[in-house]
N, C-alpha and C positions, 0 to 999 in steps of 0.2 A: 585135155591137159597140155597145152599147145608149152613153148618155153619161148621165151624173148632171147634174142639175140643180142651178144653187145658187139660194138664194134669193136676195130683192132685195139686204137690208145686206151680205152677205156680197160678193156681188157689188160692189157700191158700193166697197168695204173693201179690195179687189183692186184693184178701177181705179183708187183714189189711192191706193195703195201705202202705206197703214195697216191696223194690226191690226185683225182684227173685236173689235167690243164684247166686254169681261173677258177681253181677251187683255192677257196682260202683256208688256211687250219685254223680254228678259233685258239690254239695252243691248252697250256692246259686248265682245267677249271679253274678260274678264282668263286665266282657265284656260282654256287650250285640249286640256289631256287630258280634262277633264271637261265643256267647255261651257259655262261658267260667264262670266255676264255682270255687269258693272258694274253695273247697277241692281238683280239677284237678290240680289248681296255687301252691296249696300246696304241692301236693305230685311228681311234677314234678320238681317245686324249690328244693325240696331234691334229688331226684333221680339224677338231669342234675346238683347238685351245681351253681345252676344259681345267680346270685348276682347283675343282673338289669331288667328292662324294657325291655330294647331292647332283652336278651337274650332269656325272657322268652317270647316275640314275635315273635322270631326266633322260638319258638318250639311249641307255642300254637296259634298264632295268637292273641293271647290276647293283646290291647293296638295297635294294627296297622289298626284300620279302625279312626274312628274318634279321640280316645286318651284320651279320659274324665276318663278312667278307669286307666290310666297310675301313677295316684298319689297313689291310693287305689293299686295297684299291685305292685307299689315303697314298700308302708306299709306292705303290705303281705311278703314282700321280707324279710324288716328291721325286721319284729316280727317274721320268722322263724328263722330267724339267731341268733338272742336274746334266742330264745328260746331252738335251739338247737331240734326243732319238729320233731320227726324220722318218722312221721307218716301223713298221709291223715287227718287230724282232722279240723275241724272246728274253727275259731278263735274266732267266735263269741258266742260258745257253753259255 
C-alpha cells in the first residue's frame, strides 16, 4: 500500500481549498445531466459567439439531456451579450 506523493503547489492548492495553477473552475452547475458550469457557458459563449441554446449544446452538451437548464442558459446568453463579458466571470459574483 505504497501512497503517492504531491508536490509542494499542488499541496498548498488543497489546503486553501483552490484549484491548482491552469485549472479552470467550471463555476457553479447550470446543467446538471451534463456538468456544465456557469463560468464554462460563459467563456465558451464568448470564445464560439454562440447566440442560442441550441448552439451552445452543440459545443457543450449543455441543455440536451433533459432541458430544465435551457431557460437559465437562454439568460446566460441574453446577459453576456448585454454585457459585452470578455471574460470567464461569474454572473452571479
Amino acid at each position: 500500500m505504497g501512497h503517492k506523493s504531491i508536490d509542494g503547489a499542488l499541496r498548498r492548492a488543497i489546503l486553501a481549498g483552490k484549484p491548482p495553477d491552469g485549472v479552470q473552475i467550471p463555476g457553479r452547475t447550470v446543467c446538471a445531466c451534463h456538468n456544465v458550469g456557469e463560468k464554462t457557458l460563459i467563456s465558451i459563449i464568448n470564445e464560439n459567439q454562440l447566440d442560442s441554446a441550441d448552439a451552445v449544446g452543440a459545443v457543450t452538451r449543455a441543455g440536451t439531456g433533459c432541458g430544465s437548464c435551457i431557460p437559465e442558459i437562454e439568460s446566460i446568453i441574453g446577459t453576456v451579450r448585454k454585457s459585452g463579458t470578455g471574460g470567464a466571470r461569474s454572473l452571479s459574483e
